[in-house]
C-alpha positions as CSV (number, residue, x, y, z in Angstrom):
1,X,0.0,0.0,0.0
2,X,2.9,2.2,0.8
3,X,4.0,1.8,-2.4
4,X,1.0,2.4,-4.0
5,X,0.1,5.6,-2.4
6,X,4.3,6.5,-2.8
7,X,3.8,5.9,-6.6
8,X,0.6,8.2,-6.7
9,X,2.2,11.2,-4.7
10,X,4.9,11.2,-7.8
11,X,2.4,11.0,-10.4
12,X,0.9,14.1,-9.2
13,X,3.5,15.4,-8.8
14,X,4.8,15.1,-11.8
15,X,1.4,16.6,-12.9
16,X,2.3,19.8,-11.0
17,X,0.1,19.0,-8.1
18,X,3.5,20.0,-6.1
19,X,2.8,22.5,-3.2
20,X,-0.2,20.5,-1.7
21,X,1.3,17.2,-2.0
22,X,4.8,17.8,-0.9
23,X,3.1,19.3,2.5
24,X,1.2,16.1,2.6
25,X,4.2,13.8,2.4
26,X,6.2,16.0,4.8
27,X,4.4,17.6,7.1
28,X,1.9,16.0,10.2
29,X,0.3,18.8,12.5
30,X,-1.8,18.1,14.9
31,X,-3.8,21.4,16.3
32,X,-5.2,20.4,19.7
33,X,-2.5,20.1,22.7
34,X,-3.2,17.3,25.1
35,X,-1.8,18.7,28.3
36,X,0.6,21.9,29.4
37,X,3.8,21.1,31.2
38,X,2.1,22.0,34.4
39,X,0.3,19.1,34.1
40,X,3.8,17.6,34.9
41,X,4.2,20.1,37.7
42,X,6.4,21.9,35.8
43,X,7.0,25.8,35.5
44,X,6.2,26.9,32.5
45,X,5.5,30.4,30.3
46,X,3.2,30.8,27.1
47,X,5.0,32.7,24.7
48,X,3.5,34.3,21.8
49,X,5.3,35.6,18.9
50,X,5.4,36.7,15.8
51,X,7.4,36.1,12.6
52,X,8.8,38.6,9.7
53,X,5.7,37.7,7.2
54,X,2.5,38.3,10.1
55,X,2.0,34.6,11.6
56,X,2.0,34.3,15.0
57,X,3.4,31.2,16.8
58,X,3.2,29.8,20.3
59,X,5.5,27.9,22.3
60,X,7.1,27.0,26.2
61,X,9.7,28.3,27.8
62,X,10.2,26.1,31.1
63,X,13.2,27.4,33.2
64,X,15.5,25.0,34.1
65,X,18.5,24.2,36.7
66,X,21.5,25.0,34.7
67,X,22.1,28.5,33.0
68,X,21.7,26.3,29.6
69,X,18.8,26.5,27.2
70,X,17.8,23.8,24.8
71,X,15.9,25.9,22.2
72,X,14.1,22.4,20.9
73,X,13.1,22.5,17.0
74,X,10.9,19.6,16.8
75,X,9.6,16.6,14.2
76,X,7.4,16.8,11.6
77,X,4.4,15.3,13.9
78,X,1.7,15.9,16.3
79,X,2.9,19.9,18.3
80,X,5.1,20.7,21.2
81,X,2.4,18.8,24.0
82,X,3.2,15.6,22.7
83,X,6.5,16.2,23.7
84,X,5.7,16.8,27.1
85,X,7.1,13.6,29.0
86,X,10.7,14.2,26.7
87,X,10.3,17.9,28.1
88,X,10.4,16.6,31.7
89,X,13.4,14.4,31.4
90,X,15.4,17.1,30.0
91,X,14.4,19.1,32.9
92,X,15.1,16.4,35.9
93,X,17.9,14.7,34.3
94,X,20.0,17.1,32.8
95,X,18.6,20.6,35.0
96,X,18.4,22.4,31.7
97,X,15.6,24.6,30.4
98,X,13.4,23.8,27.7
99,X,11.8,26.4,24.9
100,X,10.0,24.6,22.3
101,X,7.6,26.1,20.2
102,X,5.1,24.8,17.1
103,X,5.5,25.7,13.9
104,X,3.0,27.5,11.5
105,X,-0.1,25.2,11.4
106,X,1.4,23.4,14.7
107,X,-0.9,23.3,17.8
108,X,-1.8,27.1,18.1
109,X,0.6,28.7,15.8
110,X,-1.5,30.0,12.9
111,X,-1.1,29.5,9.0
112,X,0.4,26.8,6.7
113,X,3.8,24.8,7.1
114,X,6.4,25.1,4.0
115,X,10.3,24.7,4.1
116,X,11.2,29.0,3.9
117,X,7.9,29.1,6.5
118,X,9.8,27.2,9.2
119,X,12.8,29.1,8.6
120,X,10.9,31.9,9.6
121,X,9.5,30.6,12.7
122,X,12.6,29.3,13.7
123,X,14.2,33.0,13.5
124,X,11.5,34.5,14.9
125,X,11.7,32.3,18.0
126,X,15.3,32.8,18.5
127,X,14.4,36.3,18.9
128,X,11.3,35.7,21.4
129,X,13.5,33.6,23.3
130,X,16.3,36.5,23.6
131,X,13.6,39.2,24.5
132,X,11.7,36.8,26.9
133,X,14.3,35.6,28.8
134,X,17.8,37.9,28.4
135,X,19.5,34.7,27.5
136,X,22.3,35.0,24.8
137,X,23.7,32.7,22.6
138,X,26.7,31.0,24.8
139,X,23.6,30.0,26.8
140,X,21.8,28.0,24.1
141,X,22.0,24.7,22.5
142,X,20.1,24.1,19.4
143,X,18.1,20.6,19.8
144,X,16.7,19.3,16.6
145,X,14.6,15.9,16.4
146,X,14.5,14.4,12.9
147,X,13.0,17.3,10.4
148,X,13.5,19.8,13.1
149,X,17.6,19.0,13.0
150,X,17.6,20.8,9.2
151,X,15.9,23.5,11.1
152,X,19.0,23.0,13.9
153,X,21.2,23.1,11.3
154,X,20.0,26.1,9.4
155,X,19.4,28.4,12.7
156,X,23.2,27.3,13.8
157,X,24.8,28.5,10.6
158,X,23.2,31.8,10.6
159,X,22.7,32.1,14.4
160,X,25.1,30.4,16.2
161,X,24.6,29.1,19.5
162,X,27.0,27.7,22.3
163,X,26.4,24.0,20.6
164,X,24.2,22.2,18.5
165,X,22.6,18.5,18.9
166,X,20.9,16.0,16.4
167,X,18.8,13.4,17.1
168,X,17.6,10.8,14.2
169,X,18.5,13.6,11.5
170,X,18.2,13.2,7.5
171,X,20.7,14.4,5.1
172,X,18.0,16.1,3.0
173,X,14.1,15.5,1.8
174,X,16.2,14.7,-1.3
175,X,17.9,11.6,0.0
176,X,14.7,10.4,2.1
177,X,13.0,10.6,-1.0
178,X,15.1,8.6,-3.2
179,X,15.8,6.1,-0.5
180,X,11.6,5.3,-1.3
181,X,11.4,5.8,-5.0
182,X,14.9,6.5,-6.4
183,X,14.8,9.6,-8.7
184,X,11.7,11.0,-6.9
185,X,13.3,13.2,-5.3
186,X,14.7,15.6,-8.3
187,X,10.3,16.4,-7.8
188,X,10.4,18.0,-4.7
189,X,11.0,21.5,-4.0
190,X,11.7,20.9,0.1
191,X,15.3,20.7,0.4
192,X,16.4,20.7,4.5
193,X,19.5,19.9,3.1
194,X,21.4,19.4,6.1
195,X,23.9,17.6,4.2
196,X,24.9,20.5,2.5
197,X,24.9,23.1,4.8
198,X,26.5,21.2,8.3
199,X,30.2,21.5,7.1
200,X,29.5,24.8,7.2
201,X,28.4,24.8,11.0
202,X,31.7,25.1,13.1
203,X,30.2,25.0,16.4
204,X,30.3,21.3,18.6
205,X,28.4,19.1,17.3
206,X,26.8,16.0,19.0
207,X,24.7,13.7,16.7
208,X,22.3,10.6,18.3
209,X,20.9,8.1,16.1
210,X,18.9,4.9,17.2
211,X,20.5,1.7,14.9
212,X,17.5,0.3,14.1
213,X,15.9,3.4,13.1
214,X,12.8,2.3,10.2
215,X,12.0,6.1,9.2
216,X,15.7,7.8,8.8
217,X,18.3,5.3,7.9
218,X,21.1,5.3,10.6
219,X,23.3,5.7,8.0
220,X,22.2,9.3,7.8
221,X,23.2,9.9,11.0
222,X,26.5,8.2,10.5
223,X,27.0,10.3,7.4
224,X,26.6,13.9,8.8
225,X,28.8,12.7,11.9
226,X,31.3,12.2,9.0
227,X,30.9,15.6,7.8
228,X,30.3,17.9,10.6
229,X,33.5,19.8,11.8
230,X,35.4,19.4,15.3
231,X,34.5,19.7,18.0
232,X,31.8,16.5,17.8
233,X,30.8,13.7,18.6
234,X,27.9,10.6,17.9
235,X,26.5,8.7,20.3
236,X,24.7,5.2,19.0
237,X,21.5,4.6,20.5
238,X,21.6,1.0,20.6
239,X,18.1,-1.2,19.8
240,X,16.4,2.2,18.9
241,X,13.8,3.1,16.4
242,X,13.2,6.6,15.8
243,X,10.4,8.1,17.8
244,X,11.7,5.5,21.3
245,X,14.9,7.1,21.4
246,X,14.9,8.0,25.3
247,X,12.9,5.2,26.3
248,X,15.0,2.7,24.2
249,X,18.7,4.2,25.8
250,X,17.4,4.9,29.3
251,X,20.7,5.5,31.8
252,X,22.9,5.0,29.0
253,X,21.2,7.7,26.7
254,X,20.6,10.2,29.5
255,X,24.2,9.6,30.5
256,X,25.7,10.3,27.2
257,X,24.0,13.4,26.9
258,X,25.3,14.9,30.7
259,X,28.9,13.6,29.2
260,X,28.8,15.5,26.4
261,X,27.7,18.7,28.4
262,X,30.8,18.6,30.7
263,X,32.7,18.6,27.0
264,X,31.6,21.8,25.7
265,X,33.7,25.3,26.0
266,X,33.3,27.7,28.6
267,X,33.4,30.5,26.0
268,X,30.3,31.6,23.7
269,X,31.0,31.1,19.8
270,X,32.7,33.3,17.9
271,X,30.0,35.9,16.4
């Protein structure tokens, strides 16, 4: 079926069908949000901002322990409540803060999703998070789960933050794409071509990947480990698919992560 339904994406495709299709093959909001972070006792502020073309987007900031910031672009699915039980790990393993937002057409974030759209959001919530909360860049890390790492990516190369991490990442929609129907992906306008642009990025660099990962290949991960520049480092999530990641690596993931912390600089990148 898979294949059937693959097959009849690229015939329309083909047929110029391309803007409403590609966001049906890429992108899965869900609108309602299923519970707040207080619901896990947690602290938490609503922030509401705005991007450069008039959409207004909504996230969480949820102070933390440590003077670190994960600024959390997330996957392609569901909107920032179904993150919620990831959020609270974060916050009682590691002590760091959280802000994770939706994208446009995420939870309550108005308007459409498209590749240049999230760009947009992405910037715009850098700069919510600097006027919200007076944190600068030496005290954020860019966290990017599968799509939202070519978000990561893009927001570290333009915006650079203390350090950047990526979990499950692709190399581009490109790749994915051919890896289904080889050749389909010359169709598709999306890029997130991380693959292109992480050389670039010359920040530290820590890239997690579950091995037995059925929606990006490992190898993916394995390949932009390859390409990113020093300071980085990969950490194998062993017997892990791509949406158990934590639950799969329990002490040994959460572990890896605080390592990797006591690795980075003291001093904020160079601007």
């Amino acid at each position: 079926m898979r294949g059937v339904r693959t097959i009849a994406a690229v015939a329309l495709l083909a047929a110029g069908c391309r803007e409403t299709i590609e966001r049906s093959l890429i992108y899965f909001p869900v609108a309602e949000l299923i519970a707040t972070p207080a619901d896990l006792g947690l602290a938490f502020r609503d922030l509401w901002f705005q991007t450069e073309d008039g959409i207004r987007l909504h996230g969480w900031y949820i102070p933390g322990r440590s003077p670190l910031t994960l600024v959390w672009f997330h996957g392609n699915a569901g909107n920032i409540s179904h993150r919620l039980e990831n959020i609270h790990l974060f916050h009682d393993r590691l002590g760091v803060g959280v802000f994770i937002f939706d994208y446009r057409g995420y939870g309550k974030s108005q308007g459409r999703p498209s590749e240049e759209g999230l760009y947009r959001d992405a910037r715009a919530a850098l700069t919510a998070m600097s006027k919200e909360t007076g944190q600068h860049a030496r005290d954020l890390i860019y966290f990017g789960r599968s799509l939202g790492a070519a978000l990561a990516v893009e927001m570290a190369l333009h915006h650079p933050p203390r350090a950047l991490v990526l979990e499950a990442p692709f190399l581009s929609v490109q790749a994915m794409a051919h890896r289904t129907l080889p050749g389909a992906g010359y169709l598709l306008q999306h890029r997130y071509d991380s693959g292109e642009k992480l050389p670039r990025v010359t920040i530290p660099v820590f890239i997690l990947h579950g091995d037995r990962d059925e929606t990006v290949p490992f190898s993916h991960g394995r390949r932009l480990f390859e390409i990113a520049n020093e300071p980085k480092a990969f950490y194998t999530i062993a017997g892990a698919d791509h949406n158990n990641t934590y639950h799969v690596g329990g002490d040994d993931y959460w572990n890896a992560w605080a390592r990797w912390l006591t690795t980075l600089p003291d001093s904020s990148p160079n601007r």
